[in-house]
N, C-alpha and C positions, 0 to 999 in steps of 0.2 A: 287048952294050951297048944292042941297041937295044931289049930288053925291058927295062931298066930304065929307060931313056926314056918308052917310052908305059905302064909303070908311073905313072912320073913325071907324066905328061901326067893320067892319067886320075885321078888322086889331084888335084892343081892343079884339075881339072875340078869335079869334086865337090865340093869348098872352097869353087872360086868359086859354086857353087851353091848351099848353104848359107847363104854371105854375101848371095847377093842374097836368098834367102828371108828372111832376120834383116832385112838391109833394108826390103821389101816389108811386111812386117809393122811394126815403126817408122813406116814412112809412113800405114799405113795406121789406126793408135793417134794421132798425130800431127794428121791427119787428124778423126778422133773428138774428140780433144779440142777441136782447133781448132770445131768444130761444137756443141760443149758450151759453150765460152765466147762463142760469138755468141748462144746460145739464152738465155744467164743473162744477157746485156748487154740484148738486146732484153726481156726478164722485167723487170730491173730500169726500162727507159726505162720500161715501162709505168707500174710500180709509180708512180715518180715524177709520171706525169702524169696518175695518179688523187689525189695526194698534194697537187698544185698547185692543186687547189678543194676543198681542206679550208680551213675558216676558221682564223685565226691563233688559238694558244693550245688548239684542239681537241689532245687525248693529253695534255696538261702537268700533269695529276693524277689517272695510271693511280694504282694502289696494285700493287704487284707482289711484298709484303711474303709476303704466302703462300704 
């Protein structure tokens, strides 16, 4: 019986090992993106406040027919 326990045991072990690598990795994806959409927030503030000393009506007859 008791080799089927720390069978038991050592399979449970390895599992949980697994699961926390699967985890770790999620965090760490997770993580990246989170860092990816700070970096396109901050991109965009910029954009916008190079945007804010354009004079009114400046773009309002691109042609983009082509």
């Amino acid at each position: 019986m008791a080799i089927e326990a720390l069978t038991s045991a050592v399979i449970g072990a390895n599992v949980g090992r697994i699961q926390l690598a699967v985890a770790a990795r999620l965090l760490h994806v997770n993580a990246d993106t989170a860092r990816s959409a700070v970096k396109l927030i901050a991109a965009a503030g910029q954009s916008l406040d190079r945007l804010a000393n354009v004079a009114a009506g400046v773009g309002t007859q691109i042609d983009v027919s082509t």
